[in-house]
N, C-alpha and C positions, 0 to 999 in steps of 0.2 A: 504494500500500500504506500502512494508515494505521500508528502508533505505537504502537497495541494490538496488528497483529498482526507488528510486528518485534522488539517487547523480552519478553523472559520475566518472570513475574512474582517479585518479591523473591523472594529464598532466604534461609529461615528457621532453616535449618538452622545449626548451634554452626559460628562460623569455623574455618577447616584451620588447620592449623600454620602459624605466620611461616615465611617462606619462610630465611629467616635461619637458621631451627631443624629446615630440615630435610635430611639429609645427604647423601641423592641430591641435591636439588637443590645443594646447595655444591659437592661432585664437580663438578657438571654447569658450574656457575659456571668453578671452579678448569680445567677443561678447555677451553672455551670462550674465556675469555681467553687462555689459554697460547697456543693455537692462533690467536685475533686478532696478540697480541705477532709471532708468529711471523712472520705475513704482511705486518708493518708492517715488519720491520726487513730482509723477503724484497725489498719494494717496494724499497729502498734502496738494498741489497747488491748482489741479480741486476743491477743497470743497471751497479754500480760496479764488477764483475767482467768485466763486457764492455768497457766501458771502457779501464779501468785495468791490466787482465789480457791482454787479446785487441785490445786499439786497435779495437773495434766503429765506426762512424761512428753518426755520428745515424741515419741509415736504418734499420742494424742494427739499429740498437736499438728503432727506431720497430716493423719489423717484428715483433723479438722482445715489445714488447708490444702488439701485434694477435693472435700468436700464441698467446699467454698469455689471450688475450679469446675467440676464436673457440670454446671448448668449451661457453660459453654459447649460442651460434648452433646447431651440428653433436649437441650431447648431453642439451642438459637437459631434453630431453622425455623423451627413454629413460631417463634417470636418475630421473627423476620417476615413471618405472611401478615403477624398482626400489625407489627408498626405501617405494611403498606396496607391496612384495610381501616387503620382508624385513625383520629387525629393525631400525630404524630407528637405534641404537646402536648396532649393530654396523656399518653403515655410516659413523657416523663415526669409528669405530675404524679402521675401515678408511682413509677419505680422509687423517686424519693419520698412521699410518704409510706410505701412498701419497706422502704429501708429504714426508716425513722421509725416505723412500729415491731420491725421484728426487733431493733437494737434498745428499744425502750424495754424489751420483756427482759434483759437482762439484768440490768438496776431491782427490776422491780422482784424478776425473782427471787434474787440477792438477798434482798431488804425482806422475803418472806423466807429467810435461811433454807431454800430447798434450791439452789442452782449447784447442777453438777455437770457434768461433761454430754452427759444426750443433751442437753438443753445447747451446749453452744453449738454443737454437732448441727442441729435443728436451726437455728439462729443464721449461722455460718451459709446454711444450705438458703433459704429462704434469700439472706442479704445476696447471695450468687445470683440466685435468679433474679431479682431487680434492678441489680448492676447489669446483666445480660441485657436485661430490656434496656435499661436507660442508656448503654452503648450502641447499641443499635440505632435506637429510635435518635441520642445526638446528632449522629453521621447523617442520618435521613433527613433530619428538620433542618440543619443550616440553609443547604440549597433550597430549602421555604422560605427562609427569612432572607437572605442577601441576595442581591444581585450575581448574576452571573460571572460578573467581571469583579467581582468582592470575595470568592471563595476563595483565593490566597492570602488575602489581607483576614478575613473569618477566623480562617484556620491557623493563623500563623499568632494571631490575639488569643486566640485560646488555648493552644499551647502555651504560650510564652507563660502567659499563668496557670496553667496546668503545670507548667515545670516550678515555679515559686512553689506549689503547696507540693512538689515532691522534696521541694528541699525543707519548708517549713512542716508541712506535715507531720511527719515521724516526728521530729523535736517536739512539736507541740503534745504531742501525744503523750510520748513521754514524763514533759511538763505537767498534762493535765491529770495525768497516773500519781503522779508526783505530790501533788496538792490533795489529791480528791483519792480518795480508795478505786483499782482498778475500773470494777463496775460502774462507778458514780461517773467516770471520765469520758464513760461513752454517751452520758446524757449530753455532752458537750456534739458529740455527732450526731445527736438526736436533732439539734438545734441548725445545725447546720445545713443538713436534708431535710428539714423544713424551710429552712429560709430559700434555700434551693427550690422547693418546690412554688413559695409562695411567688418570686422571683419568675418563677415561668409561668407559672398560671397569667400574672398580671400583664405579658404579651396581648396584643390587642392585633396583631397582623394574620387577618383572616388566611385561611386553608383552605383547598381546595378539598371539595365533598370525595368522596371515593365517587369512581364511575358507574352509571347501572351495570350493576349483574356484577359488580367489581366482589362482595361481600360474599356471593353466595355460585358463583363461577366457579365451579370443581373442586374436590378436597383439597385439605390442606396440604397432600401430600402431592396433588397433581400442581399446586401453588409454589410449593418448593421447587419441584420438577420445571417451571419456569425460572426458577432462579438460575436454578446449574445451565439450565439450555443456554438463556444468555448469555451469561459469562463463558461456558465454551464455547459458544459462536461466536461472540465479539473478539477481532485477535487482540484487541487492546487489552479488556478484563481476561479473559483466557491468562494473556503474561503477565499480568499483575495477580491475579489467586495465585497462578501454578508457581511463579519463581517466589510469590515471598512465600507461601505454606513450607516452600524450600530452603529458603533461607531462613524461615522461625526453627524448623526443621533445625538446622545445624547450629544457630544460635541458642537454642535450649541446650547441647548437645554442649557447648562450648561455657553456659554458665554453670553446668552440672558440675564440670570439671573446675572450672576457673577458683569457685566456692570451696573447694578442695585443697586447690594450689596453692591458692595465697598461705594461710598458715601449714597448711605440708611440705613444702616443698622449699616455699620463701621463706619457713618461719616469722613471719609478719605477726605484729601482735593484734589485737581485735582494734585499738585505736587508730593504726596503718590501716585497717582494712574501712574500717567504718569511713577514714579520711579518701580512700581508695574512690570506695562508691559515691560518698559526696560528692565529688567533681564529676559527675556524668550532671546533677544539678544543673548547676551554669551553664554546661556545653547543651542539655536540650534549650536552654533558654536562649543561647546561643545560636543554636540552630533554629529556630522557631522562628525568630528575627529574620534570619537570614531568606528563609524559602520563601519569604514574602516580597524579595525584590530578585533574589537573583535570577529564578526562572522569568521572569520578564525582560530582565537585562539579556539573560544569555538562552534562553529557551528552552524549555522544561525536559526535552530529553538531554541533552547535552550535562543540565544541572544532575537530573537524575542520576543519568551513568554515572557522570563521574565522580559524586558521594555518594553513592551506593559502593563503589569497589573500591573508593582509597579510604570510606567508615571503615572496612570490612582489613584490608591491607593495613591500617596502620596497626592491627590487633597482632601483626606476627612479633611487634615488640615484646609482648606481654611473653610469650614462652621463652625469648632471650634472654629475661632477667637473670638475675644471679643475686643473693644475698639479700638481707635485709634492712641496708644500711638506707641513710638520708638520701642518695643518689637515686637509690631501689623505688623507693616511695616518691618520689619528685616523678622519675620516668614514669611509675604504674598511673600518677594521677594525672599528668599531661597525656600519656595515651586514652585515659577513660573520656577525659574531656573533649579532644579532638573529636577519637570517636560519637562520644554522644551529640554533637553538633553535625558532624555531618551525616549521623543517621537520622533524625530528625530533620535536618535538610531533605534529606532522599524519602523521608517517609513522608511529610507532608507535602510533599508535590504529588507522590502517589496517591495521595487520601484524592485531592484537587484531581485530580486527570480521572479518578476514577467514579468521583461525586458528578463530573463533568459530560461525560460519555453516559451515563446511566438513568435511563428515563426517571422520571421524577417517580411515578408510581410503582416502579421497580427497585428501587435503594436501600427499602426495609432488607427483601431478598435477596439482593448482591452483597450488601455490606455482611448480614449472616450466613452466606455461605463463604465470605471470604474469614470469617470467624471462625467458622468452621472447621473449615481447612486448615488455617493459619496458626489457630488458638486452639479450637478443640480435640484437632488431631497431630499438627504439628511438633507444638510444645511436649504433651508428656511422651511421643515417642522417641522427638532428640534427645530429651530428660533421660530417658531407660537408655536409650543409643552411647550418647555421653558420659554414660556414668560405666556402661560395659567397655569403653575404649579406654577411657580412665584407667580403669584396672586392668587389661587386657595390654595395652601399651604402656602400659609408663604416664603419670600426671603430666607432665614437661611435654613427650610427643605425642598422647593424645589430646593434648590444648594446639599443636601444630599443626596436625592434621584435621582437626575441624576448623581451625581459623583458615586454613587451602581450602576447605570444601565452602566456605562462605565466600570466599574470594572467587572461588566456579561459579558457585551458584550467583553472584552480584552480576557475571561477566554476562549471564544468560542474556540482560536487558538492551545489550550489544545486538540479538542478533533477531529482535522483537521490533513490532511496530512502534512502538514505545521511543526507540533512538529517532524518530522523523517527527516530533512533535514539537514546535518550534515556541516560539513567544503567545499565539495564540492556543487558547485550550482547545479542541476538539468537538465536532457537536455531540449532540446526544443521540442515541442510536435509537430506533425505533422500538419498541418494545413488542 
């Protein structure tokens, strides 16, 4: 497919309002973040209330977050038919007060001296499923709310603060553990997935109705079955599911081991590592920034490749380390950071290219089957893959050889329609 017929031609038309200046979209901000805070300082709490609360072992707790992961595997395909058959706002009105009531039973059962491990078990499960939905149904509802020509400027604002509350988040949680008795800390995320909710609710930018026959046009399973046709038809989504499910694929595969490495191998002590992971922080922030001008500067495939493969290439620092000196730790954190800027570069031009091409009434369905794939099936099998090469080869060369297989797998987008997509975005495909 040539470059004439993937880009549309200039829009000529008086620019839309900054997005700055326009009030649905700040709502939509203001709710979005709440709703991120919320689940940074959830990541924190839920561990530290099993813990600290219920003497959980590791295990427990291992399970409780596989439990919390599994609604991606078992739902997001059905959820995916729903966010395209109902208001798309109202759905995530829905998932954060879904998450503010399951996380409220906790305090409370607490405070009735009978919370023990089925309860967070149950809790955990429950909060999975309405982050499911509210992931979804986000990705779907922007391209409602913004202009066509605002979906890099959208996306690159809500990351930039999506990355603030991964750096504030966890602190704050900890914080709020800190002051208040575990369980009491979550009422704090109680608060916050309501204000999220109240935040989106108060959106005023009408939706478009579902279309007749839209609601009750074939099972849910023959509704999914349109999802995957799309995306296998279109070569555009076809190479954005199949190369990143591949590259989540060896990226699980890669922090299986990584998690490992640092104190095995480097000796690092838990304060090196904590400082490790902090610096991915600023580099998404970093890169969030960045994917909102460069693909326009230089053109969205060109941007893509080429932070897609040197995110992926500057990671073979990481197995050359040696020791655990100040040198050790300055390198591990300047590679984390780089990396996380430009995979964030690379991943939000993909979210934009692929929000872009994807009829409006199909994006619940694309976005969960690329969930799917990506997240439901990708992750825990590079998880098991990674953790067998680990031990199978050596920590040091099986962190080498999945950082080469990410470095393949980036190269894919080389020989995809995806390299001929210039400064403008793509139309949307017909559904």
């Amino acid at each position: 497919m040539s470059t004439s017929e993937l880009n549309v031609e200039a829009d000529t038309s008086p620019p839309p309002r900054a997005l700055w200046r326009t009030p649905d979209f700040g709502k939509y901000l203001v709710g979005y973040t709440a709703s991120d805070f919320a689940s940074q300082i959830a990541t924190v709490a839920i561990p530290l209330v099993a813990v600290l609360t219920v003497s959980a072992s590791s295990f427990e707790v291992g399970v409780m977050r596989a439990v919390n992961q599994v609604p991606y595997l078992l739902f997001v395909l059905f959820l995916g038919v729903v966010v395209d058959q109902w208001r798309r706002r109202n759905m995530l009105v829905l998932a954060d007060f879904g998450r503010a009531a399951a996380l409220a039973v906790i305090p409370v059962v607490f405070a009735m001296d009978q919370l023990g491990i089925p309860t967070l078990y149950l809790v955990s499960f429950l909060v999975g499923v309405c982050t499911v939905l509210f992931d979804v149904g986000a990705q779907a509802y922007l391209p409602r709310l913004v202009e066509r020509n605002q979906l890099a400027s959208g996306n690159s604002l809500m990351e930039s603060l999506r990355s603030v509350s991964m750096i504030a988040g966890p602190a704050l949680g900890g914080i709020f553990v800190g002051w208040f008795s575990p369980p009491q800390a979550l009422i704090v995320c109680v608060g916050f997935y309501l204000l999220s909710a109240v935040a989106i609710w108060l959106i005023r930018k009408p939706e478009p109705a579902p279309e007749p026959g839209e609601d009750s046009g074939g099972s849910a399973f023959a509704k999914i079955g349109e999802g995957f046709r799309l995306v296998f038809r279109h070569p555009i989504l076809r190479s954005v599911v199949g190369i990143v499910a591949l590259f989540n694929f060896a990226y699980a595969g890669y922090l299986a081991v990584y998690v490992v490495y640092l104190p095995a191998e480097l000796k690092l002590s838990g304060y090196a590592i904590g400082l490790a992971f902090a610096a991915m922080g600023p580099g998404l922030l970093v890169g969030a920034m960045l994917s909102s001008w460069l693909p326009k500067r230089f053109g969205y495939g060109l941007v893509l490749n080429t932070s897609a493969i040197l995110g992926a290439a500057v990671l073979l620092g990481v197995p050359a380390l040696r020791g655990n000196g100040a040198v050790t730790v300055g390198l591990l954190i300047l590679l984390n950071f780089v990396n996380a800027a430009l995979s964030m570069t690379f991943t939000l031009s993909l979210v934009v290219i692929r929000q872009s091409v994807t009829p409006d009434q199909m994006l619940g369905r694309v976005t969960a089957t690329h969930r799917f794939l990506g997240v439901g099936l990708g992750v825990p099998l590079g998880s098991l893959v990674g953790g067998f090469a680990g031990q199978l080869l050596g920590l040091r060369t099986g962190l080498l050889v999945l950082t080469v297989a990410m470095i393949v797998v980036s190269s894919l987008f080389l020989f995809t329609a995806l390299r001929g997509i210039g400064r403008e975005l793509p139309e949307a495909v017909e559904a």
